[in-house]
C-alpha positions in Angstrom: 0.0 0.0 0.0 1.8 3.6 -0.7 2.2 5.9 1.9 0.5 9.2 2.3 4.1 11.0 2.1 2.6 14.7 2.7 1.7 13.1 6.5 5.8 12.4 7.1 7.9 14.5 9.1 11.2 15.3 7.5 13.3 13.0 9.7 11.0 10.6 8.4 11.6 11.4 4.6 15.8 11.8 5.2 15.4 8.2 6.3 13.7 6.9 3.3 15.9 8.6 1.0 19.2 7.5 2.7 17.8 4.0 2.7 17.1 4.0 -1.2 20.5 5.4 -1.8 20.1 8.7 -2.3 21.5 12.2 -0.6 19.6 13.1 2.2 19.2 17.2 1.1 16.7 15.3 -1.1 14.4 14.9 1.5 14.5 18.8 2.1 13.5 19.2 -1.7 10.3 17.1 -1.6 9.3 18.4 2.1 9.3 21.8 0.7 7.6 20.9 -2.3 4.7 19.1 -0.2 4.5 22.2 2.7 6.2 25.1 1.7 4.2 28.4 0.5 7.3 29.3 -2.3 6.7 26.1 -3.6 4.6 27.8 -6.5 1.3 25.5 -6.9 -1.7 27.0 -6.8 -2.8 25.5 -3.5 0.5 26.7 -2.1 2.4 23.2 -2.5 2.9 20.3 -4.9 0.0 17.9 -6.2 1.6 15.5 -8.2 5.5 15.0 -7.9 5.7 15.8 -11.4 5.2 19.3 -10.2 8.5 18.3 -8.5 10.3 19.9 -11.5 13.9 19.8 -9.6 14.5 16.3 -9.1 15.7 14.0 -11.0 12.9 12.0 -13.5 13.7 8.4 -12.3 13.3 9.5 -9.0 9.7 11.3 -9.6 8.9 7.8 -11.0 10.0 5.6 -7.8 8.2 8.3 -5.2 5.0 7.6 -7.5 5.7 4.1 -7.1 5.5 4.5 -3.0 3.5 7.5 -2.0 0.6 9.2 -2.6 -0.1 12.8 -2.1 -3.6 13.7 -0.9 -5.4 16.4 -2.6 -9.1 16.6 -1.4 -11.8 18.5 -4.1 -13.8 21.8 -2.8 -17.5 20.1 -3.5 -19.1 23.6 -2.1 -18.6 27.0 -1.1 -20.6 29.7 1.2 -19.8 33.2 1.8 -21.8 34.9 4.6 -23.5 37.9 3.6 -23.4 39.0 6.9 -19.8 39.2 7.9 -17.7 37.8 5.4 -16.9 34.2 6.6 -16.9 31.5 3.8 -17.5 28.0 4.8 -16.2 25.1 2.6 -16.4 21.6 2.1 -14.2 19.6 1.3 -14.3 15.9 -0.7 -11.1 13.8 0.4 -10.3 11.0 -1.5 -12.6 8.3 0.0 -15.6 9.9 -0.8 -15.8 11.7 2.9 -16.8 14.9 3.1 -16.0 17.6 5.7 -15.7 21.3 6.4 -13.5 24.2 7.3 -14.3 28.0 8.1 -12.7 31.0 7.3 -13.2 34.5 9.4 -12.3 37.7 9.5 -11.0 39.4 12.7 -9.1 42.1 13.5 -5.9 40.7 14.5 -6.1 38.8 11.1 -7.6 35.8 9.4 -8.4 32.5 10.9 -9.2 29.2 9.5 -11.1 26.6 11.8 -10.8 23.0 10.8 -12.0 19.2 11.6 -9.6 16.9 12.7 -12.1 14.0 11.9 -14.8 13.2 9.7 -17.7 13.0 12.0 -17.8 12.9 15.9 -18.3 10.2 18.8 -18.3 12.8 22.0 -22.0 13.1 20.9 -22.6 16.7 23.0 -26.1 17.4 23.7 -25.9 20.7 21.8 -23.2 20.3 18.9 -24.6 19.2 15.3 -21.1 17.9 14.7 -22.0 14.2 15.8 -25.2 13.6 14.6 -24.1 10.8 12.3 -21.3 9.6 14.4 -17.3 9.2 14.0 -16.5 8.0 10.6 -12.8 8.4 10.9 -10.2 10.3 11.7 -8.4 12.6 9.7 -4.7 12.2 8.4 -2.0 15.2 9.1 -2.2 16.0 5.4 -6.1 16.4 5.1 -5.9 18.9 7.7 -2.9 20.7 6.4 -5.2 20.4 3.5 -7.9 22.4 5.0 -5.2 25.3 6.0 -3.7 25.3 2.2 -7.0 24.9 0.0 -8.9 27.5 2.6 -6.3 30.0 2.2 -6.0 29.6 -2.1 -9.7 29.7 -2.2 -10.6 32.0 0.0 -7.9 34.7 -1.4 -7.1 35.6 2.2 -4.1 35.4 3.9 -4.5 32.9 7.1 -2.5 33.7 10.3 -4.5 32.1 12.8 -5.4 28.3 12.6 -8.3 26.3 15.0 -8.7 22.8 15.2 -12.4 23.7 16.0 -14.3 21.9 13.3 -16.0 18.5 13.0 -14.6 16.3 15.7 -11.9 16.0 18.7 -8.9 17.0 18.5 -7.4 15.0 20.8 -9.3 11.6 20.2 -7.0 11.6 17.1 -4.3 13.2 18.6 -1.7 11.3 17.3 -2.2 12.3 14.1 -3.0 16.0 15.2 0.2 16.3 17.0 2.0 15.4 13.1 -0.3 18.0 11.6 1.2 20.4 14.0 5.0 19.8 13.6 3.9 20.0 9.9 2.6 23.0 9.9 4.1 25.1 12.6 8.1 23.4 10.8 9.9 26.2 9.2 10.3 25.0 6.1 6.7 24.5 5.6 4.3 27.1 6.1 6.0 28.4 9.3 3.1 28.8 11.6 3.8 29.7 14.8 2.6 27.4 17.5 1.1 30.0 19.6 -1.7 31.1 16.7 -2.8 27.6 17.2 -5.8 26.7 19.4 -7.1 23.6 19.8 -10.2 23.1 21.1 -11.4 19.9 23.3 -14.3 18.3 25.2 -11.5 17.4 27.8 -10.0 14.1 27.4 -7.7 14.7 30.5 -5.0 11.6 29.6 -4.5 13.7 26.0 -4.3 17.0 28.2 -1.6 15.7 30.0 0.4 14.4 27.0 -0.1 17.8 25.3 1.6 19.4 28.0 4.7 17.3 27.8 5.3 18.1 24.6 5.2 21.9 26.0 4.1 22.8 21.8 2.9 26.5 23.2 -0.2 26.3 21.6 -3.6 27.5 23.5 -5.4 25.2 24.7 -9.5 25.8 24.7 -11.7 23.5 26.5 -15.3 23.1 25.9 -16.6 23.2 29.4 -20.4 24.2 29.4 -21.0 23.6 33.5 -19.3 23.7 36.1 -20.7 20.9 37.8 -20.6 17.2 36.7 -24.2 16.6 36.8 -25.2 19.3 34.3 -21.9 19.0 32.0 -22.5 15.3 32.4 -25.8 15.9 31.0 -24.4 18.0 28.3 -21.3 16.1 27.4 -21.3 12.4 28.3 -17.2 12.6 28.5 -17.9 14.1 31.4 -18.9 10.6 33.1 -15.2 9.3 32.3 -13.5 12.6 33.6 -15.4 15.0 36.0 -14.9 18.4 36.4 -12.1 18.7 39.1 -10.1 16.3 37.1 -10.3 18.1 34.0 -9.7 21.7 36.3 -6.6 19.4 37.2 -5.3 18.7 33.7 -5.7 21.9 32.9 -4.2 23.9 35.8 -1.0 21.2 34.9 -1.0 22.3 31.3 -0.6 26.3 32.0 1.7 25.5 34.8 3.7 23.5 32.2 3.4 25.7 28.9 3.2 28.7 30.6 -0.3 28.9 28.0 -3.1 30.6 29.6 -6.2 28.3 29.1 -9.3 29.2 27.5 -12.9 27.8 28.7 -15.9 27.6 26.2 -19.1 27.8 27.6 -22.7 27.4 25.5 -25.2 29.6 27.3 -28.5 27.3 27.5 -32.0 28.5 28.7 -32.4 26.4 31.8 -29.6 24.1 31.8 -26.2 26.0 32.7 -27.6 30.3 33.0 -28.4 29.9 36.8 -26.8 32.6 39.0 -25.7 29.6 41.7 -23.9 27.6 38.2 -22.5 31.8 37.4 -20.8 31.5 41.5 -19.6 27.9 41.0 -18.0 28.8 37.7 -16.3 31.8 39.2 -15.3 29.8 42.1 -13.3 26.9 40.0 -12.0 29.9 37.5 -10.5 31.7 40.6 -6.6 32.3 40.1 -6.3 29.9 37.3 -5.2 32.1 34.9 -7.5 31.1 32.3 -10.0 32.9 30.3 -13.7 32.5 29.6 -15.3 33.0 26.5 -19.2 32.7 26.5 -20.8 31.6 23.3 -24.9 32.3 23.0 -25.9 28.9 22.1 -26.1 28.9 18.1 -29.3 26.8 16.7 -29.3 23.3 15.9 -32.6 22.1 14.4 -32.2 18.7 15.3 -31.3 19.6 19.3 -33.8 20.6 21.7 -32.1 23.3 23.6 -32.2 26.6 23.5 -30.1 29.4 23.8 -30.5 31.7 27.4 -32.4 34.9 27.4 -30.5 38.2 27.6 -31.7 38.9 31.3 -29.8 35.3 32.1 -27.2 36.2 30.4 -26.6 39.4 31.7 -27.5 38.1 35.1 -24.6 35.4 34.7 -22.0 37.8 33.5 -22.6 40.8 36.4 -21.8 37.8 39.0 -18.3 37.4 37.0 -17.9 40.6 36.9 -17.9 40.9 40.3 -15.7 38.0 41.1 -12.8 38.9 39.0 -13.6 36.4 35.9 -11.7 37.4 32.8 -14.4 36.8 30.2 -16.0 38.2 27.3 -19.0 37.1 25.3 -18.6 35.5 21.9 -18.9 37.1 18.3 -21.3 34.8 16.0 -19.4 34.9 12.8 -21.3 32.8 9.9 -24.8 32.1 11.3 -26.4 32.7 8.5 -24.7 29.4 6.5 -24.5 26.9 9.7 -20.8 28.0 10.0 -21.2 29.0 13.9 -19.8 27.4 17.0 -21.5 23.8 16.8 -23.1 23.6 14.2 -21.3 22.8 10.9 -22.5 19.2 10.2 -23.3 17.1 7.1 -26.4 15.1 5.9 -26.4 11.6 6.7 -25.6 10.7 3.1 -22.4 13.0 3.0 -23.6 16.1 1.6 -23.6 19.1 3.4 -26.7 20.7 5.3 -28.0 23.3 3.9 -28.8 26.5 5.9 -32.2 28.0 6.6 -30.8 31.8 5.6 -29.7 33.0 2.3 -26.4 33.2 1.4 -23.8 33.5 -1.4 -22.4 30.5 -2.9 
C-alpha cells in the first residue's frame, strides 16, 4: 500500500531517501515541495510529484511508485453575507466529506478546521455528531484544510483552529504530526502560539499535550461547572469530572506557561443559573484562564435553547464581580450553519443546507 508521504515528518523522509540510496538534502526538496508556501502550486504546494520539477525523472517515478499525495476537491462554497466568513467543504479521496471556516477578525484571518470526519463525543448541543465518527483525519487532510482554505478563499490565514467536525485529541496522534507539519519552518511556518485547539476534555490527551510543551492554547469546551449538568451535556464528562479536567488543565498552564481558554454554550435552563455563574467563578479563581461565552447557536435537530438576555446578563454581572476574565462570543457565519456547533453534514455525505440565504 503507498504511503501518504505529505503526513511524514522530514526526519522521516531523510530516512527513506538515505535508505534508497540517495543524498539526504533530497528529503529537504520534496518536504518543501509538499509544505512550503514558495513552492509555487496553486494550492500553495505540490500535487503531483511531477510538479517536482527539480529532481531527478527516475526519481519522480520511484516516489510515484511508493506515496501518494492527498489532494481533497472543494465540493461547495458559502460566503456569509453577513460578515464575510466562507464556509467550505471539502471531498477527500474516499468519498468523505468535511468542512472548514474561514473569518475575519481584526488581528487577522483565521481558518477553523476538523480533525475528523464525524464525531463520537456526541454533545447534547453540537450538530457535529449527529451521524457519528466516521474516521479520523490524516495530518495531510488537515494541512489540506489550511492550504486549499487559504487559495480559495484569497485571504491570507494567520491564525489556525482545530475547531471543526470532531476532537482534536481523540486523534491526537495524528494531530500532534499535523502540527510539527505546519508550525516546521520549512513549511508554512506557523507559529505554534496562533494555534488553538479546542477539546471536550479528554484529560490523559491533556496531560500528554503538556509534555510536549508545543505552546499552543489550549480551549476547553466546558459548558457547566458541575458534573451533573456538564455530564448531562457532554457524556465525557462521566469518564473525567470536572475537578479532574480543572486538574489537567491547571497542569498544562503550569507546564506551557499557556493561559487556558474555557468555552461555555449559554443554554436557557440548563447551565444560566446565577448559583452555576458562583460555581464557575469559584473553580476559574486564580487559574489564569479565560472564559469565553458563546450564546448557544441553533441546531434544528437539538432541543435546547439558547439563554435569554436577562440570564445572560444576570450570569456575566456575578463574574464581573468575582474577577472572571471573560467576554461574550462574536457569532461569525450564522447565517450558513458556520457558527460554534453547528457545521454538520447530511447523513448521506452532503452538506446541510442553511435556513438563511447566502452566497455561494
Amino acid at each position: 500500500m503507498k504511503r501518504d508521504i505529505k503526513s511524514m515528518l522530514l526526519p522521516e523522509l531523510r530516512e527513506y531517501f538515505l535508505a534508497a540510496g540517495e543524498k539526504a538534502f533530497r528529503a529537504e526538496q520534496v518536504f518543501m515541495w509538499l509544505h512550503s508556501e514558495s513552492a509555487g502550486a496553486q494550492s500553495g504546494n505540490a500535487a503531483a510529484f511531477s510538479d517536482m520539477t527539480n529532481l531527478p525523472a527516475k526519481l519522480r517515478e520511484k516516489l510515484n511508485e511508493d506515496f501518494i499525495i492527498t489532494v481533497p476537491s472543494l465540493a461547495r462554497s458559502q460566503t456569509s453575507l453577513i460578515d464575510g466568513t466562507v464556509k467550505f467543504l471539502w471531498r477527500m479521496h474516499d468519498g468523505q466529506a468535511v468542512e472548514s471556516v474561514v473569518m475575519e477578525y481584526d488581528h487577522g484571518n483565521t481558518v477553523c478546521i476538523s480533525s475528523q470526519a464525524g464525531c463520537r463525543m456526541n454533545c447534547a448541543f453540537c450538530a457535529s455528531a449527529l451521524g457519528g465518527l466516521v474516521r479520523n483525519l490524516s495530518a495531510s487532510e488537515m494541512e489540506d484544510q489550511v492550504t486549499l482554505s487559504q487559495f480559495f478563499s484569497g485571504r491570507r490565514v494567520g491564525n489556525v483552529v482545530l475547531m471543526g467536525v470532531g476532537e482534536p485529541l481523540d486523534n491526537y496522534d495524528n494531530v500532534i504530526r499535523f502540527i510539527e507539519l505546519i508550525t516546521h519552518k520549512s513549511g508554512m511556518a506557523v507559529s505554534a502560539r496562533r494555534i488553538t485547539l479546542s477539546t471536550c476534555g479528554i484529560t490523559e490527551n491533556i496531560d500528554k499535550l503538556a509534555e510536549c510543551d508545543i505552546k499552543l492554547t489550549l480551549s476547553v469546551s466546558l459548558h457547566a461547572p458541575d458534573d451533573e449538568t456538564r455530564t448531562r451535556l457532554m457524556p465525557v464528562n462521566r469518564a473525567v469530572g470536572v475537578d479532574r479536567l480543572f486538574t489537567a488543565c491547571g497542569d498544562y498552564f503550569r507546564a506551557t506557561g499557556r493561559r487556558v481558554s474555557y468555552e461555555y454554550a449559554m443554554i436557557s435552563g440548563i447551565n444560566d443559573t446565577p448559583g452555576q455563574a458562583r460555581l464557575l467563578s469559584e473553580k476559574l479563581r486564580n487559574t489564569g484562564s479565560h472564559l469565553n461565552l458563546i450564546p448557544l447557536n441553533d441546531v434544528p435537530e437539538r432541543s435546547l435553547k439558547a439563554s435569554p438576555r436577562e440570564n445572560i446578563r444576570a450570569f456575566t454581572e456575578i463574574l464581573k464581580e468575582s474577577g472572571v476574565n471573560f467576554t461574550i462570543r462574536r457569532k461569525l457565519g450564522s447565517d450558513i450553519d458556520a457558527s460554534c456547533g453547528q457545521l454538520r453534514l447530511r447523513a448521506d455525505g452532503s452538506e446541510q443546507q442553511p435556513a438563511n440565504q447566502a452566497k455561494d
